[in-house]
N, C-alpha and C positions, 0 to 999 in steps of 0.2 A: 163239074163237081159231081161226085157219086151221091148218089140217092140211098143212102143210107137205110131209109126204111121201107124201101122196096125192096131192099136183100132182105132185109129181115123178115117181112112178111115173106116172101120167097122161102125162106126158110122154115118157116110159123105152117107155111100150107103145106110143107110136106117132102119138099124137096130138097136133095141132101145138100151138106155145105161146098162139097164138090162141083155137084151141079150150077149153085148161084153162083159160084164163081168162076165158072167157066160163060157162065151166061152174060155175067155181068162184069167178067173181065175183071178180075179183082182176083189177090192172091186164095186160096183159104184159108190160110191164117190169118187175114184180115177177116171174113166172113167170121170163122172163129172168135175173134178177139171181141166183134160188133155184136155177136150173141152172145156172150160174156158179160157185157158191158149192162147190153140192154135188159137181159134179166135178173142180174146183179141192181140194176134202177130199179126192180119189182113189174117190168112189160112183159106179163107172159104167155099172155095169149093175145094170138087177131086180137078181139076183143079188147084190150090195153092200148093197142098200138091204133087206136081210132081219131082220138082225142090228138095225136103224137105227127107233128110234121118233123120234115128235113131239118130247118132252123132248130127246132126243141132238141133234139137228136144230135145234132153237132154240138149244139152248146154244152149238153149234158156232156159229152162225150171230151171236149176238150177240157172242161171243167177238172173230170177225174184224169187225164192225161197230165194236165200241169201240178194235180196235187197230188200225182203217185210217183213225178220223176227224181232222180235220185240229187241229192244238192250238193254239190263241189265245197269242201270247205279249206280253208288257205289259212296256212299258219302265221299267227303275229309274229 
């Protein structure tokens, strides 16, 4: 499982979305999307993300995933 808020501190400290994910083996548009997300949640500094484990982060994260996706609708 990716460690979600290790990229993003990763990020948070300084280093480009490039780098976390070359570091951390992840696309950068995922790195993108996950600082997106998280600062769109109001996480904007270190400082935010203290209180903030893996579990809090995925959930948030799926949460907006399942209520941003698009809904198939089928004619009566």
């Amino acid at each position: 499982m990716t460690d979600y808020v290790t990229i993003i501190r990763a990020v948070y400290s300084g280093l480009s979305q490039r780098q976390v994910a070359a570091t951390y083996k992840v696309s950068r548009n995922t790195v993108a999307l996950l600082v997106q997300q998280v600062k769109a949640s109001g996480w904007l500094t270190l400082d935010d993300l203290e209180s903030v484990d893996n579990a809090v982060l995925s959930e948030k994260l799926n949460k907006t995933a399942s209520s941003t996706r698009d809904v198939a609708f089928t004619a009566s």
